[in-house]
C-alpha positions in Angstrom: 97.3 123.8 162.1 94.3 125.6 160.7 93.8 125.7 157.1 93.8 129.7 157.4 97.7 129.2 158.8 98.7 126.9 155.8 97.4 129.2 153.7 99.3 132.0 155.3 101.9 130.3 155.4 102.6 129.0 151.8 102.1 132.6 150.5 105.0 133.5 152.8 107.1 131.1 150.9 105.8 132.0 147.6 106.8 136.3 148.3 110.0 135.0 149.7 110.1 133.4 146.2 109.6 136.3 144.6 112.0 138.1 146.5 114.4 136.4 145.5 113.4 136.5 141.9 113.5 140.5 142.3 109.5 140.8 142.4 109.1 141.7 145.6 110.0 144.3 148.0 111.7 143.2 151.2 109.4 144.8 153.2 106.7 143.2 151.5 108.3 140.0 152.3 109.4 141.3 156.6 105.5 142.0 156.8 104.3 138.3 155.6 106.8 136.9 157.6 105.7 138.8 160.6 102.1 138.2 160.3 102.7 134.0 159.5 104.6 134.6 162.6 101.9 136.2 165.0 99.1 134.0 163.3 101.9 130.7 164.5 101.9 132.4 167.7 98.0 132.8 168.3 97.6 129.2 166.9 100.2 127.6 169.6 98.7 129.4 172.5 95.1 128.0 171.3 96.4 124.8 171.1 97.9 124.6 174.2 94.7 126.1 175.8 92.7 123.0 174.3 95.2 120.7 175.4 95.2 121.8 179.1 91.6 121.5 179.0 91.2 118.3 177.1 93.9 116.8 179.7 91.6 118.2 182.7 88.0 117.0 181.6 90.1 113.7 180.5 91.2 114.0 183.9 88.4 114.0 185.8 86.5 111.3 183.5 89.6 108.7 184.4 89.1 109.2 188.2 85.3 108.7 188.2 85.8 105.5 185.6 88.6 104.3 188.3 86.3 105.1 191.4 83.2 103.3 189.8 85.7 100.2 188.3 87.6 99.6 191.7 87.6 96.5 192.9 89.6 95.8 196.4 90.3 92.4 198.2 90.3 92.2 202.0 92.9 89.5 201.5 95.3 87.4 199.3 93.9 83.7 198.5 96.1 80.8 200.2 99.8 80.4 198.7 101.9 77.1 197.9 105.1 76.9 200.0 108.4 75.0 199.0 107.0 71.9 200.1 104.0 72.1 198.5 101.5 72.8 201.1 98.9 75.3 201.4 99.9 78.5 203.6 96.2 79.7 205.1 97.2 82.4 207.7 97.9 85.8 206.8 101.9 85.7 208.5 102.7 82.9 207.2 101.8 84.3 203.7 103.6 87.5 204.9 106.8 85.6 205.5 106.2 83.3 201.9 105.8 86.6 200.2 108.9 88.2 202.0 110.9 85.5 201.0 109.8 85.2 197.5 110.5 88.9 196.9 114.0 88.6 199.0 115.1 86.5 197.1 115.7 88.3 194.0 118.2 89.9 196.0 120.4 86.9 197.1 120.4 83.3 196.0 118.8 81.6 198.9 116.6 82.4 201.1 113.7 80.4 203.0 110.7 82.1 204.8 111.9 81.9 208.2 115.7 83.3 207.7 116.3 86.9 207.9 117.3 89.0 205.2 120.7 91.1 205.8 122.2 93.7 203.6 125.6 92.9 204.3 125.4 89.4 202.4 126.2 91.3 198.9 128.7 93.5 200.3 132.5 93.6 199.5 135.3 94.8 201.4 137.8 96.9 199.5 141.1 96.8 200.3 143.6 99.7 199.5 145.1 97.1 197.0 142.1 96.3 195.3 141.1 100.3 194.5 141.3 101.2 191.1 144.5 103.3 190.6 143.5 106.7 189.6 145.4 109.9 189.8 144.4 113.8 190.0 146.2 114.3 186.8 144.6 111.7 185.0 140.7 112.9 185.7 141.6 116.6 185.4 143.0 115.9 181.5 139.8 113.7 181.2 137.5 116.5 182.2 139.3 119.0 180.6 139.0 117.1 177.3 134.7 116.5 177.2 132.7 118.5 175.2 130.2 121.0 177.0 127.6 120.8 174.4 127.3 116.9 174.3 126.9 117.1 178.5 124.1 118.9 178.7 121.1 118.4 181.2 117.4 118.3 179.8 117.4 122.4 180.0 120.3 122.1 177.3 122.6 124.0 179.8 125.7 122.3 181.1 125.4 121.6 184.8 
């Protein structure tokens, strides 16, 4: 905020003071308001006029300091396998790699296994499904709030 809008508006809140003392008119105090108002206005839209600008040379400073710092390698540097040896060709660091990043997903894997998806699935069984009736989730539903369900808009979906 510019020292000019502080200024404005602390005299707004000293008429509205008065005002209320009885020293004021109220449409003394409707036109301060309305001109702290407009001056807010003017000063948001400035601000957000520097700030796309700033973000744009900012922008376009990043890019060239990222095109002039870039470094790239043609390839990764030799890996250890489980054993201990050193893995030189570029498959045999693919499969290394593969494994390495598979197996967050299961507990064991070794380079030269393949990696299905159906390792961590379960079957369900109609016995084993969560007993849930049409009753139940409609009283449920019918009980949330709409305000505290709100999307980032603050509407309710």
């Amino acid at each position: 905020m510019s020292k000019e809008l502080l200024e404005k508006l602390k005299g707004k809140k000293e008429v509205y003071q008065m005002w209320k003392k009885g020293l004021a008119t109220l449409e003394e105090c409707k036109n301060v308001v309305r001109l702290c108002r407009d001056a807010t206005r003017k000063a948001k839209a400035h601000l957000k006029l520097k700030l796309a600008r700033d973000v744009k040379d900012n922008k376009k400073g990043f890019f060239k300091y990222i095109s002039s710092k870039r470094k790239t390698r043609e390839n990764v540097d030799p890996l250890l396998n489980e054993v201990g040896a050193l893995v030189m060709e570029a498959t045999g660091k693919a499969e290394l790699l593969n494994a390495v990043f598979a197996s967050v997903f299961t507990t064991k894997v070794g380079p030269q296994e393949t990696q299905t998806l159906e390792v961590g699935e379960k079957v369900w069984r109609k016995e084993d499904l969560p007993l849930v009736e049409k009753d139940g989730v409609k009283e449920y539903l019918g009980n949330l709030d709409i305000h505290k369900s709100t999307g980032p808009d603050r509407m309710h979906p």
